[in-house]
Structure formats: C-alpha cells, structure tokens
N, C-alpha and C positions, 0 to 999 in steps of 0.2 A: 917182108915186102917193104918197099921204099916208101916212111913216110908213117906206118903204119902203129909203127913202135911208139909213136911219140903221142897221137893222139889216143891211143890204148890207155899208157900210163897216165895219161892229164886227165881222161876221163874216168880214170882208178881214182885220185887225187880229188878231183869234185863232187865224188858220191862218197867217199870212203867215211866221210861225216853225220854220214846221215842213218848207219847203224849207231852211231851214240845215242840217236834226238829221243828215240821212244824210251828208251830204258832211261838214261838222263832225266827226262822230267817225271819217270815213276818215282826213280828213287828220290830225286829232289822233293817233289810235292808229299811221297809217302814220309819222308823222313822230317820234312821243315813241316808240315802240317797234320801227319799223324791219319788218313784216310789213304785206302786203297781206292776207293769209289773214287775220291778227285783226281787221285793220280790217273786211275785210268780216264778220266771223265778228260782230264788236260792233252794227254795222251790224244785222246779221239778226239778233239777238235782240232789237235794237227794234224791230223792222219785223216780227218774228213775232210778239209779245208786243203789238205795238199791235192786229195783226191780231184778234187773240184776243179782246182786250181790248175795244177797238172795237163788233163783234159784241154784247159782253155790255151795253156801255154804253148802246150803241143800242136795244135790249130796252125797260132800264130806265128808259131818257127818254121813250116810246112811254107807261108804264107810270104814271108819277110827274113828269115834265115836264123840260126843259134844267135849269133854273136849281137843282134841290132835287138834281140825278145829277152834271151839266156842271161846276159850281164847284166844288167841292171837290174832285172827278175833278182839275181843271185843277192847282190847289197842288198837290196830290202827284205830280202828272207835273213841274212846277217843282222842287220838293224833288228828286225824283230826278236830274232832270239837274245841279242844282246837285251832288248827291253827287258825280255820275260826272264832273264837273270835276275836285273834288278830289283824288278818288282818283286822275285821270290826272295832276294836278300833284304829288303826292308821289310818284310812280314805284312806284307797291306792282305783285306780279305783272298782268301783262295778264290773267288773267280772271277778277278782281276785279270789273274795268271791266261785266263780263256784269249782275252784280246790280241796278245803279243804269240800267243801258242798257234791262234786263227792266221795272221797275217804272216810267221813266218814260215808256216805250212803253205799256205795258197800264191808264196812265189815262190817256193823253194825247185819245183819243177824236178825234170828227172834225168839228170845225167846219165843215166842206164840206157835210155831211151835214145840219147844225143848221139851217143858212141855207137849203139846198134846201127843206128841210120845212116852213121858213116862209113861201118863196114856193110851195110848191105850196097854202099853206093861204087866203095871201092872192089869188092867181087863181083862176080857175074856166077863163080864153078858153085852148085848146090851143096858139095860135099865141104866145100871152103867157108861156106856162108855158118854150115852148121858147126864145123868146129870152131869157127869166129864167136859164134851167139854162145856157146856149151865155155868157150874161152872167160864171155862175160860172168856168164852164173858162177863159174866159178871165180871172179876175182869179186861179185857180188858175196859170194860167201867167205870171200878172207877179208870183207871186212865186216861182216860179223861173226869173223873170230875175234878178230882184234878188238874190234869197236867195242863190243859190252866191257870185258874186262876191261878194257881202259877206262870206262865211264863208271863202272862199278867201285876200281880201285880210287879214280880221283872223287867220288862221291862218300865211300865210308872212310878214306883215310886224309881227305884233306878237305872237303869242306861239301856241302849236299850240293852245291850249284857248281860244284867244279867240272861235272861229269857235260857239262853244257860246252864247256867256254871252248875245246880244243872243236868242236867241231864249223865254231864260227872261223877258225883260222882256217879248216882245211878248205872249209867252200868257197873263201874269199881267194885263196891262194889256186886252187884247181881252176876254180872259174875262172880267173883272169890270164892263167894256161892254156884251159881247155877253151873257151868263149872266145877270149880276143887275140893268142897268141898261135891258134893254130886255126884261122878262120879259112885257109886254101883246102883244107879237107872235108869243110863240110859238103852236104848234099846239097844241088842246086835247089836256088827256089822258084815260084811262078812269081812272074812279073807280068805276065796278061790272061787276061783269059778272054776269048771271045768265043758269046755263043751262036746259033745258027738255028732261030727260034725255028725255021722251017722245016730241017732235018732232024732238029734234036739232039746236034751234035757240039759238041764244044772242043774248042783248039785249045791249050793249056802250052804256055810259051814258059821254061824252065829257064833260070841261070843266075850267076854273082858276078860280083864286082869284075873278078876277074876270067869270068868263063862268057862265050855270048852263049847264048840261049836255044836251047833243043824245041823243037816243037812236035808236041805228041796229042793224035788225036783220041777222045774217049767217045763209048758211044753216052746213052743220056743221063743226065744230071750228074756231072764229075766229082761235086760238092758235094753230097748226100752224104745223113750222117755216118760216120765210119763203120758202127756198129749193124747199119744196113748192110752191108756187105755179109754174104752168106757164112756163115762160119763162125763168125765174130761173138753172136750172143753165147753160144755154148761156151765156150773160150772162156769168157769173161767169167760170165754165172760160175763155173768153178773158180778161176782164180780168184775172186771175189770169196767164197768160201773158205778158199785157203789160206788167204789174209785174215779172214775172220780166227783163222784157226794162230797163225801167227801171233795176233795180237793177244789172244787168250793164254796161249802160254808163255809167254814174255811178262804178263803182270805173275799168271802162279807159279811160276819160276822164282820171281822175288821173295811173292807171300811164302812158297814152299819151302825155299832155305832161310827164309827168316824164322820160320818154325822149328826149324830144325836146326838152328843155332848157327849156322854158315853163311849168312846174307853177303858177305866178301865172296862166296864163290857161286854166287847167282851167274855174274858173266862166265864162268868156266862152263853153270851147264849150258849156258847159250851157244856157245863158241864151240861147245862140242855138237850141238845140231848144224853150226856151217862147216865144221869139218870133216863132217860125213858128206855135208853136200858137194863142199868144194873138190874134197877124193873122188866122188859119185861123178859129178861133171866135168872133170878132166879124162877119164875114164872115157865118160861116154863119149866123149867129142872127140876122143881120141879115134873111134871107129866109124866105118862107114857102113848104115846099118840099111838090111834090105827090106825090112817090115815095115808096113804101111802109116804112117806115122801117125795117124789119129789114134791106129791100137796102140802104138806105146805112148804117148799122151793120158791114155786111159790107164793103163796097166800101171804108171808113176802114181797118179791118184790114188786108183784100189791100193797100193803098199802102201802108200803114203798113209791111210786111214787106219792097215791094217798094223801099221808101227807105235798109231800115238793111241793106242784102246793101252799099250803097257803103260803110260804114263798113271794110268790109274791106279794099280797097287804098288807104285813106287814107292818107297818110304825115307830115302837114304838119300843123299847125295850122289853118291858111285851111282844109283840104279836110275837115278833122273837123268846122268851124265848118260850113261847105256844107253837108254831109250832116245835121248836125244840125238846121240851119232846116229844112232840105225836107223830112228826115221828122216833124219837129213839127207842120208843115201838118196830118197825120191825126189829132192826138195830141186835140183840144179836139173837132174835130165828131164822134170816135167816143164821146168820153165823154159829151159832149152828146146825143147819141142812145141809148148805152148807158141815163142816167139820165131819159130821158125814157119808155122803154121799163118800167123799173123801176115809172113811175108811173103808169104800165098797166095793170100786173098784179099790181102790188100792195094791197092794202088799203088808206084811207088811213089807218086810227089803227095801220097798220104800214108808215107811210113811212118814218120815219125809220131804223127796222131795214132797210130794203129799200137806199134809197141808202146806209147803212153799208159792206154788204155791197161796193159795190162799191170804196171806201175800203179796206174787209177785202183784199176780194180783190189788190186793187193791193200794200198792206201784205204781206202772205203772201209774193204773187209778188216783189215787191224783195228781201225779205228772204232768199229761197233764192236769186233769182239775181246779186246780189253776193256770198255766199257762195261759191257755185259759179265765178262769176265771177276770184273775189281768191285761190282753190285755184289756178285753171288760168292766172293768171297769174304766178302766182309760180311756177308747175312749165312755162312755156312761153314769158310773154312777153305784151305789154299786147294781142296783136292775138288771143290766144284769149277774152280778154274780149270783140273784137265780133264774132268768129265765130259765138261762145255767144250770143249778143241776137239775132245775124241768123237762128240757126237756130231760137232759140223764136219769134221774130215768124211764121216760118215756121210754127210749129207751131199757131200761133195764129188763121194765115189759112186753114191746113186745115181746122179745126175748123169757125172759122166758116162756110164754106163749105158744110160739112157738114151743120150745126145749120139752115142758112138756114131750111130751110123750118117743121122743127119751129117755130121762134120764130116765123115768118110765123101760123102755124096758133093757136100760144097767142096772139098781139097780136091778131089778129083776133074768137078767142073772149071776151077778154076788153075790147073796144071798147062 
C-alpha cells in the first residue's frame, strides 16, 4: 500500500536499538564491575524509568503528535546513554551508572507503539489490521535476533561498552526518519476538546498540520485513564508477567553460558527465542483465524509457560538454544493478539496510549524480573534465574485463564 513501506521500515530502524539496551548494560556492568545484582539492578531502572516514562510519552503524542513529543524525546534518551558509556568507561562508583540508565529509559518511548498507531490509522479491514500488528511482532523479533548478538559480540570482542554505542546511532538515525521525515503518516491529533458539563458529552476535534480536523463525539469522560477501559487491566497484569519473565531470562542466559564457558554465544541463545517468534508471527499473521480472540490470547500464554518449565533442566548450550526457539513460538502471536485486542477497546484518538501500555507493561515487568533475577543468581546460581521465569510465566497463565472470560465479555461489548 502506498506510503506504507516507508514508515514500516523507519519504524524497524528506530526501535531496532533498543534490543541491544538491556543485554548491553548486563554485560557492560557484569563485566566492568563483576556483579550480576548491578547489572540487573542498572538493567531495571531503564526498563522501570522507560516503563514510566513510556506511559507519559504516549499521553502526549495522542495529545500534540510523534514528531513535536517523539524527537526530541529521542536526543535525550541518546544523550543519556552516551553519559552512561562514559561514566562506565572511567570506572566511577557502580551507581552512578543508575542516573544516565534512568533518564535514557524515561525518553526513550516506544516506537513499536508509533508505527502501530499508524497502521491502525491507515487500515479500517480487521483482517489487514491483524496481519499489520502479527507483521510488527515479528520485525520486533528480528531485532532481537540481531540485537543481542551484536551487543554480545562487540561487548566480549571489542571492549564491554561497545555493545551500547551502535544503538545510540540507530535511534538517532530512525528517529529523525521515522519522527520528522515521514510526519504525513502519522495519526491525527486533538486540537480541541469541548465539553458539555450538561450532557456529559465531549466533542473531541482531531487533525495536523496538514489534515483539517474530524470531529467525533464520545459519551462521558473521553480522558479517563486508559486502563479504565474494560479489558485493559487483564491485558496488562499478563503482559506485565511476561516482561517479568523476559527480563529474568536475559540476565540467566548471560549467567548460564558464562557457566558453562560460552558467554560469546549468550546472544545466539537470545536470538534463537526471536526466531521462533518472528517464524511463529509471520505465520500467524499470515492467516485469517475464526476463534474468538481472547481464547487464543490465553492459549499463547498457557504454551508460553508450558515451554519455559524446560529451561530448567537445561544444561548445555544447544538445550538453552531449543527451549528458547520453542518457547518464542508463543512469544509474537500473543502479542499479536494482546495488541489487536488493545484496538478494540480502546478509543482511537487514544491508541497510541493503549498500545504503550503494553510496551509499559513488558518494560515494568523486565525491569523487576532481571532485578529479581541477578539477586537470586548471584545468592544461588544462573538456574534460579529460570526457575524464577518458569514460575512467573506460570503465574501468568493462571491469571490468564482466570481473566478469560472477563476480557471475552469486554471484546464482545466493545465489537
């Protein structure tokens, strides 16, 4: 489709970075300072700080547009991680490192999110939206193929801060693509809002620079937080988990082939959990499926859980790598579903806040359970880091199970 190719790829190009950021400052911090706890601990305060951060940015882009919030968000997440290079190449105390990790988390924002919002602006057909969204996850997952080993290789073979610096090129260079060079395809914004204290109703006036302006009525309180929206907390609470699960096996991924005398091919086992995902959600997106989408939203979870219980008696490299493809299988058609669901129930001049959210939520959850993760391996050993991932996915698939119907109930009211 006309148009369509260009801000696809720009928005591959401004995220494709941001698979290096988490593994980059493990292994910088693990290797320039000798702790897994700081690593993860550095880890999770970009990953809580982007979560936060995220959230707010995504507001704001709904509110005022990518390109006047996105870009200059974008430089100062670059600034920051150029600091927190430096500061890890002079060797000043380790949590120093937190400052520059905090601030280029909390504008880094989510280009995943950018790009969704632009193809849910430019479709209307359901079945187009879905292979559009099942399209992202999977170019979400090639670049964490690429991303760790890249970060892996220029961390062991050329210097522990090296696995940082290419991602400050990609996001400078994407951003200034994706943000200011293709600013006609983004989603309109609101420019008025009036309400109608008497009715309860609010007018909500949409448009850019170069579009005039739609006006769509809602009934009461337009604003409300997005998470009020029916549907949304279950959503989240898992993906939230799942992130927890993320973060925890990306720090014992490191610890575990550092044990095992292979620390150079930490990024292979990474790369082989998005290349089950990224196969899994071409796949999926490829088809037009008739089942009710909450049930297979839930049924990604359940494998997803029932995949990473093997991580446990892995012992080898090949068997990490196994376990990792098979359960990345679930990893793109849950999120493909998760964010298809999002754009159901949510408003559209608050899409882009709604798929944040579940970027937030992923951020959040990495950022606690690498934390949690890089404690309990330094006080036990790299295998309580997949203990800890198998028991949250677990916890994940409970819920969802739980949740199923509530969300059945809100996707249907809101069809």
């Amino acid at each position: 489709m006309p148009g369509r190719l260009a801000f696809c790829l720009a928005g591959f190009v401004a995220r494709s970075g941001g698979a290096m950021v988490g593994i980059g400052m493990m292994l910088m911090v693990s290797m320039m300072y000798g702790s897994y706890g700081w690593a993860g601990a550095v880890a999770a305060a970009n990953g809580l700080a982007w979560a936060v951060g995220n959230a707010i940015l995504a507001r704001l882009v709904d509110r005022y547009g990518q390109n006047r919030i996105m870009l200059p968000a974008t430089v100062i997440s670059a600034v920051g991680l150029v600091a927190l290079i430096l500061v890890a190449w002079f060797r000043v105390p380790v949590w120093w490192l937190l400052v520059p990790s905090i601030v280029s988390g909390a504008t880094a924002g989510s280009a995943g999110a950018m790009v969704r919002a632009r193809w849910n602006h430019a479709l209307g057909n359901d079945a187009q939206l879905q292979a559009a969204f099942a399209l992202e996850s999977t170019l979400d997952e090639v670049t964490y193929i690429v991303g760790p080993m890249v970060a892996t290789v220029l961390a062991t073979m050329v210097h522990p801060t090296a696995g940082l610096i290419t991602p400050v090129g990609l996001a400078l260079l994407g951003g200034l693509w994706f943000y200011h060079g293709l600013r006609a395809s983004q989603p309109p914004v609101r420019v008025l809002s009036v309400v109608d204290e008497r009715a309860g109703d609010a007018t909500v006036r949409t448009g850019t620079a170069d579009t005039p302006p739609d006006v769509v009525r809602f009934g009461r309180t337009p604003d409300r937080f997005v998470l009020a929206f029916g549907g949304m907390v279950p959503i989240v609470i898992v993906t939230t988990l799942f992130g927890c699960t993320f973060g925890a096996i990306d720090i014992a991924v490191v610890a575990g082939t550092t044990a095992m005398g292979s620390r150079p091919l930490a990024g292979v086992v990474l790369a082989a959990i998005s290349l089950g995902s990224a196969l899994a959600g071409l796949t999926y997106g490829a088809r037009n499926w008739k089942s009710p989408l909450p049930r297979r939203f839930v049924i990604g979870v359940v494998a997803y859980a029932v995949a990473l219980v093997f991580y446990v008696p892995s012992h080898t490299v090949l068997l990490l790598a196994v376990v990792g493809f098979l359960s990345g299988l679930a990893v793109a058609p849950t999120f493909t579903n998760a964010n298809t669901l999002v754009s159901q129930l949510v408003p559209k001049h608050r899409l882009t806040e709604g798929f944040a959210w579940i970027g937030t939520s992923i951020g959040l959850g990495a950022s606690v359970g690498s934390w949690l993760s890089g404690h309990l391996i330094d006080a036990f050993g790299y295998q309580a880091g997949f203990i800890s991932s198998a028991t949250l996915a677990i916890a994940a698939a409970l819920l969802a199970l739980a949740g199923v119907r509530t969300l059945s109930r809100h996707a249907v009211a809101a069809a």
